[in-house]
N, C-alpha and C positions, 0 to 999 in steps of 0.2 A: 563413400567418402573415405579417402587415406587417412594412414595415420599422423601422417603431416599436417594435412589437413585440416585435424581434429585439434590437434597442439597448436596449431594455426587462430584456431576459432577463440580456446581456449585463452590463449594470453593473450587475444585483443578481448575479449571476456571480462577479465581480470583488470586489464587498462582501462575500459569501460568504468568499473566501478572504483577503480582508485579518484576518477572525475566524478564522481555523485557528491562530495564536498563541493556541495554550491557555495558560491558566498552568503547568502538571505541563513540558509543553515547554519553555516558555521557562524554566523555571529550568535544565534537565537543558542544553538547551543553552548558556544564560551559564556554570554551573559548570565543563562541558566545555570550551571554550573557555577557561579561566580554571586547568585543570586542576587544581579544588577537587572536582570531584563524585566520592562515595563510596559510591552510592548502591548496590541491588540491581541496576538493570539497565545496569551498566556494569562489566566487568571490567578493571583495569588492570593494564599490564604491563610490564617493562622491556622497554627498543626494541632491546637488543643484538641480537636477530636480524633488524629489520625493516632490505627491504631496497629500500623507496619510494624514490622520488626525493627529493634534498632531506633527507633523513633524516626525511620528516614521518611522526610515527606514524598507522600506518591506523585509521579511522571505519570498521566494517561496520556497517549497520543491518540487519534483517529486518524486512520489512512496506514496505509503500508507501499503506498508510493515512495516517488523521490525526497519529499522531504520527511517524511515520516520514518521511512527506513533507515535515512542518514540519522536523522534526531535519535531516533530508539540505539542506535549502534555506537553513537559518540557520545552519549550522556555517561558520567559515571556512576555505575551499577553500585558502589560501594556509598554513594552521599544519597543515592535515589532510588526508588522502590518504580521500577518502568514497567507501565504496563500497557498491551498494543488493542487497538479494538479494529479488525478491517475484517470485511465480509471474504478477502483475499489471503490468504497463507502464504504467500508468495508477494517478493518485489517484482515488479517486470519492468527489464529493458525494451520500454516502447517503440526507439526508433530502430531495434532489429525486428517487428513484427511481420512486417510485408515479405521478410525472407522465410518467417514462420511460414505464412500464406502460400507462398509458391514451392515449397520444400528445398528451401536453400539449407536452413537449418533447420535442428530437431526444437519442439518446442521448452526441454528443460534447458538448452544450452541458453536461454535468455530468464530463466529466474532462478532467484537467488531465495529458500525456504525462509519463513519467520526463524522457524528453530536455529539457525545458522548462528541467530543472535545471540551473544553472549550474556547470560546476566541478566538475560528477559525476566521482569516478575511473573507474567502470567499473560498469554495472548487468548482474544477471544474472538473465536470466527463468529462473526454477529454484524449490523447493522445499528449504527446510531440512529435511535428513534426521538431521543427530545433530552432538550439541556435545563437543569433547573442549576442556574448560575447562584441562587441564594442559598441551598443547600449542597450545593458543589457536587452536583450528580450526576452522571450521565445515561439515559436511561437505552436500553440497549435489548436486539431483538438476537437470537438465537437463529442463525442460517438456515439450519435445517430441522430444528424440532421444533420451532416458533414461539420458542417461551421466551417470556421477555424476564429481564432482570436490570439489576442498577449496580452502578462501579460509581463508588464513592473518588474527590482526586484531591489535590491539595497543588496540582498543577496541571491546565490544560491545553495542549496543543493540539488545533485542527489542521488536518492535514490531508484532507479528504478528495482535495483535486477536485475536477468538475466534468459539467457531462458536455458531447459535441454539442455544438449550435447546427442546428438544421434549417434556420433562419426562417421557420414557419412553413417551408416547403412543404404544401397537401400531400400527408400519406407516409412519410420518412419514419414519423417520430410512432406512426400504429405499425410500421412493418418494419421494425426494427428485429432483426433475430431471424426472420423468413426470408424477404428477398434484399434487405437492406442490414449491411454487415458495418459497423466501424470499426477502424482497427488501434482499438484503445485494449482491449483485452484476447488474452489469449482464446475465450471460448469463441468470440466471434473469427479469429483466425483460423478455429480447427470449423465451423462451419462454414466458413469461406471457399477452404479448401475443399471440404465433402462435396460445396454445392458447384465451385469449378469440374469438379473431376466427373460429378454427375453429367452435367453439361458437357462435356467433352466427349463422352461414353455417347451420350444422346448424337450427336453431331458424326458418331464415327460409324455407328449403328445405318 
């Protein structure tokens, strides 16, 4: 790939996420900010127990998706104490995927790191495991070393996206990963391609 090419990809890249300001986001985050939002996926709560610096009431998101990544990026870092929970480190632009799969592009040219976020209180690569909304807790599982732990919040947005429908089709939902790939995340794209190129080799053999 040129180097035109690359600057090519690069500022449609960039135009790409100047449009991640949905509207559903930017209202959830102007009202937050504005401490009007009443909505479903925000519980609020008095701050007498939060015990942030600053006294700023904490922001937990779940998700580092599209609206979770906008939300965590346009919250002000100086009134709120933001903190992210996704088992992903990474936003991904999903509708570049299928380019991933066939080597049109390289897989970092479509995500964008948590760390990039400015102002982030604290991310944690983990799994939401269960919500105790009367204690305001969210109880949370550790990716790779399995220890579970809790993140207390004083504001909470889910943002956790959802998984394909396979609409019951015998066999989809047990051989997902082996010969059935979706292409919602990057790992299924990098085995996508392992398992085209495999095939291919086989066929040319």
């Amino acid at each position: 790939m040129d180097v035109a090419c690359r600057f090519s990809l690069a500022f449609k890249r960039n135009k790409f996420q100047a449009h991640l300001n949905m509207w559903k986001t930017k209202v959830l985050a102007d009202r937050l900010s504005r401490g009007k939002w009443k909505g479903p996926l925000v519980s609020s709560v008095a701050n007498n127990f939060s015990t942030m610096p600053q006294n700023r009431p904490r922001v937990v998101i779940l998700g580092s998706g599209w609206g979770g990544n906008t939300l965590a990026r346009r919250l002000d870092k100086k009134r709120y104490d933001v903190r992210l929970i996704s088992p992903a480190n990474h936003f991904l632009f999903t509708p570049l995927l299928p380019s991933t799969a066939v080597g049109t592009l390289e897989f970092r040219a479509i995500q964008e790191p948590v760390r990039t976020i400015k102002g982030l209180g604290e991310y944690y690569q983990a799994k939401a495991r269960g919500l105790d909304t009367e204690k305001q807790i969210v109880e949370c599982e550790d990716l790779f070393k399995n220890k579970k732990f809790k993140v207390q919040y004083d504001y909470l947005c889910i943002a956790a996206g959802n998984k394909t429908n396979t609409f019951n089709t015998p066999g989809v939902a047990e051989r997902e990963g082996h010969e059935v790939f979706f292409l919602k995340a990057s790992l299924s794209c990098t085995c996508n391609k392992k398992s085209c190129a495999g095939m291919l080799r086989t066929c040319l053999q």
